[in-house]
C-alpha positions in Angstrom: -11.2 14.7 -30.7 -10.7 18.1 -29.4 -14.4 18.1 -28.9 -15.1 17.5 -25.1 -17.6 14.9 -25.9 -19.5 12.8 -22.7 -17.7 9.9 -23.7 -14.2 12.0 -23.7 -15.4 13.4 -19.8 -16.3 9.6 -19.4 -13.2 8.4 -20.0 -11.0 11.7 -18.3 -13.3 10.7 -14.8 -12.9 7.2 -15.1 -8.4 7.8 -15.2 -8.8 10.3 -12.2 -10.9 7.7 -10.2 -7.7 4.9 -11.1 -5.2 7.4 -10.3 -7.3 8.2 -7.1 -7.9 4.9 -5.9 -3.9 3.5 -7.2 -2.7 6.4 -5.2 -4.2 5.4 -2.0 -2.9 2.1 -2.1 0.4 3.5 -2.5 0.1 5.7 0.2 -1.0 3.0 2.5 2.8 0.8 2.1 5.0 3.4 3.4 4.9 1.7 6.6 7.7 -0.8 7.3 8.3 -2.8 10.7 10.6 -1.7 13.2 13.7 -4.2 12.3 17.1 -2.7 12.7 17.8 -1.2 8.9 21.1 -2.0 7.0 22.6 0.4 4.5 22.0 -1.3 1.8 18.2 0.0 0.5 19.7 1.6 -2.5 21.7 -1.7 -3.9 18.5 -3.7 -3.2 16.4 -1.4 -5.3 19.1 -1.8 -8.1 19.3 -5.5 -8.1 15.1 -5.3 -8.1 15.9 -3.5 -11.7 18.9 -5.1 -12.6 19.9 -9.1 -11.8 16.6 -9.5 -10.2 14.6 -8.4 -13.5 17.1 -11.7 -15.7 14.6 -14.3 -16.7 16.9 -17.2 -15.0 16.5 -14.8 -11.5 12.8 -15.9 -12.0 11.2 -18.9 -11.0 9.4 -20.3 -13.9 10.3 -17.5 -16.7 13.3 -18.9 -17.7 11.9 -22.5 -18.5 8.9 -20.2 -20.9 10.7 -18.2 -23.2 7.8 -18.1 -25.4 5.3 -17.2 -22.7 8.0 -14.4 -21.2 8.2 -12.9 -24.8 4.7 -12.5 -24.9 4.3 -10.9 -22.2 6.9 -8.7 -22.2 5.2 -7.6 -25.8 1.7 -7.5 -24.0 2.8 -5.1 -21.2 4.7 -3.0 -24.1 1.5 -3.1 -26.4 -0.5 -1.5 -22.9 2.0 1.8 -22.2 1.8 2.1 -26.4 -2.2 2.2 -26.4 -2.0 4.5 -23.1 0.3 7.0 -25.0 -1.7 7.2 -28.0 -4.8 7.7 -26.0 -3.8 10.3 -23.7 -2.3 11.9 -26.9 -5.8 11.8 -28.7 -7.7 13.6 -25.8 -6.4 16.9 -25.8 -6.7 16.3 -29.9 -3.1 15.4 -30.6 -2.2 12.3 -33.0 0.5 9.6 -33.6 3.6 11.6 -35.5 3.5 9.9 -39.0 6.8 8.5 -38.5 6.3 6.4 -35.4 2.4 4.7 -36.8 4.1 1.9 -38.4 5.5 1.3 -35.0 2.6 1.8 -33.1 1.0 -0.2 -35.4 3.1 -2.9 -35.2 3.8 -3.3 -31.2 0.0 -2.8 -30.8 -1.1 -5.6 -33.3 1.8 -8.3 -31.9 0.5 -6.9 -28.3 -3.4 -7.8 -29.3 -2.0 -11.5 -30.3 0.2 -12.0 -27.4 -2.5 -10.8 -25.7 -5.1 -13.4 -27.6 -2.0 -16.5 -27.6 -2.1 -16.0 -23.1 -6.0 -16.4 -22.7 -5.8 -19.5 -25.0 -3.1 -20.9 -23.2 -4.7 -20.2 -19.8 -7.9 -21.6 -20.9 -6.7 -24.6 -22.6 -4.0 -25.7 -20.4 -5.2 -27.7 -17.2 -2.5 -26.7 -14.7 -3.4 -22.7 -15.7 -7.0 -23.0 -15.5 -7.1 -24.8 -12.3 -5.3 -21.3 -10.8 -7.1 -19.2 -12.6 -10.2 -17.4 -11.1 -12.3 -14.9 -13.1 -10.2 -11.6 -12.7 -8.0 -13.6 -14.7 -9.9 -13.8 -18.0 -11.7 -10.6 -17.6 -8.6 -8.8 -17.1 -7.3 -10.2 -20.1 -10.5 -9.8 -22.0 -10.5 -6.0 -21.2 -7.0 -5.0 -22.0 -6.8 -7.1 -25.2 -10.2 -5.0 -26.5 -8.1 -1.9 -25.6 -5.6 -3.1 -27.7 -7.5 -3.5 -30.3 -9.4 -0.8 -30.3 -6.3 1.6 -29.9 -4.7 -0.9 -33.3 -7.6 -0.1 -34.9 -7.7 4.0 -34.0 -4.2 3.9 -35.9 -5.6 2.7 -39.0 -8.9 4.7 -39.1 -9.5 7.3 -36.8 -13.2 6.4 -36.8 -12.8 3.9 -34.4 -11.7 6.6 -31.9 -15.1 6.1 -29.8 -14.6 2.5 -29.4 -11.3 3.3 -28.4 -12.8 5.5 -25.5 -15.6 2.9 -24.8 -12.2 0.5 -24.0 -11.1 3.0 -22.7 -13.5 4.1 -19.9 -14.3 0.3 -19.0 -10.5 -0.2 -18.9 -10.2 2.5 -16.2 -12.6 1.7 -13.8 -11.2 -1.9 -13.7 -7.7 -0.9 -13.3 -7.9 -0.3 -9.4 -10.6 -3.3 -9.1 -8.6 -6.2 -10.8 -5.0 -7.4 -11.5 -4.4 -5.2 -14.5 -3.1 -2.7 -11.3 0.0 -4.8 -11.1 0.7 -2.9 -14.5 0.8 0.5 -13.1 2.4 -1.1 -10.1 5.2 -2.8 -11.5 7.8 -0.2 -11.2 6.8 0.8 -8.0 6.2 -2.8 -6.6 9.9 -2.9 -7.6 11.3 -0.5 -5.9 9.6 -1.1 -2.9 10.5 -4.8 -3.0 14.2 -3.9 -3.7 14.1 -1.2 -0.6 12.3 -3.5 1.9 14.7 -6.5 1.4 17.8 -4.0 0.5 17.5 -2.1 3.7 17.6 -6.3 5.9 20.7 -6.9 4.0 18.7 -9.7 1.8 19.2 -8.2 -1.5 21.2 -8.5 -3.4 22.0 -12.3 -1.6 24.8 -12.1 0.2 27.3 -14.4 -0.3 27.9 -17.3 1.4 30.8 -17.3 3.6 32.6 -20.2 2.4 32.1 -19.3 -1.5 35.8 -17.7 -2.4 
């Protein structure tokens, strides 16, 4: 894919325009309110990454193990496809060693992936929150997975790949596929905003021993 094909340019202005538009909304949170800051940013920010991140922290993740391990595979299945893409642009390809790998996190990503759309379109309580970003988010992410799972079988399905590819990029700053760029920053922002009030991590209660 060394080849500087339109679909390759396609796909290079379609990340540049996400990484444009994420950017600005980063830019525009570095504006807290005035209240009197404690020293404690820092330990907030590591109980965002730490305690905070435990499924029983969590409202409802720790009663859906099942669901939480699907994500958590779904999410790993995205950064995999995004590696192996931005690998194949310049012209590079998956080391030999680490295709059964990529292979495998890609393929349970695609069927996690698959297993949350059914659940949210099946299940009453789900589909009565969820609005259309919802399944086309899902839609689009899971045909880049697939697409990229495919790429590491046969490398003739490189284009679809890049057709994913470009329509997954142009989404990304539109819809709530963001939050997965966002999460770590979202994180640490959350963890600094509440750390520096003295909220996190919770402060104990006085008459707790």
């Amino acid at each position: 894919m060394a080849t500087w094909s339109f679909l390759v340019v396609a796909v290079v202005a379609s990340a540049l325009f996400a990484a444009a538009a994420l950017l600005w909304m980063v830019l525009r949170t570095f504006a807290f309110q005035r209240a009197p800051a404690a020293p404690s940013g820092w330990k907030g920010i590591a109980f965002a990454f730490g305690q905070g991140m435990l499924p029983w922290e969590k409202e409802s993740a720790g009663g859906h193990w099942l669901t939480l391990a699907a994500g958590v595979i779904y999410h790993a299945g995205v950064f995999v496809a995004l590696l192996q893409l931005f690998a194949r642009i310049p012209g590079l390809h998956v080391p030999l060693a680490l295709i059964p790998f990529a292979e495998t996190i890609l393929l349970l990503a695609f069927c996690s992936g698959t297993s949350l759309l059914i659940k949210r379109a099946l299940l009453p309580t789900l589909r009565a929150l969820s609005c259309p970003d919802d399944y086309a988010a899902n839609v689009i992410v899971n045909l880049f997975l697939l697409f990229s799972f495919l790429t590491t079988l046969n490398g003739a399905w490189v284009d679809w790949l890049l057709g994913a590819s470009l329509v997954f990029f142009l989404y990304l700053p539109l819809g709530k596929v963001r939050h997965c760029v966002f999460f770590f920053y979202t994180r640490v922002m959350f963890g600094l905003f509440f750390g520096r009030r003295a909220v996190l991590p919770h402060p104990r209660s006085e008459t707790n021993p």
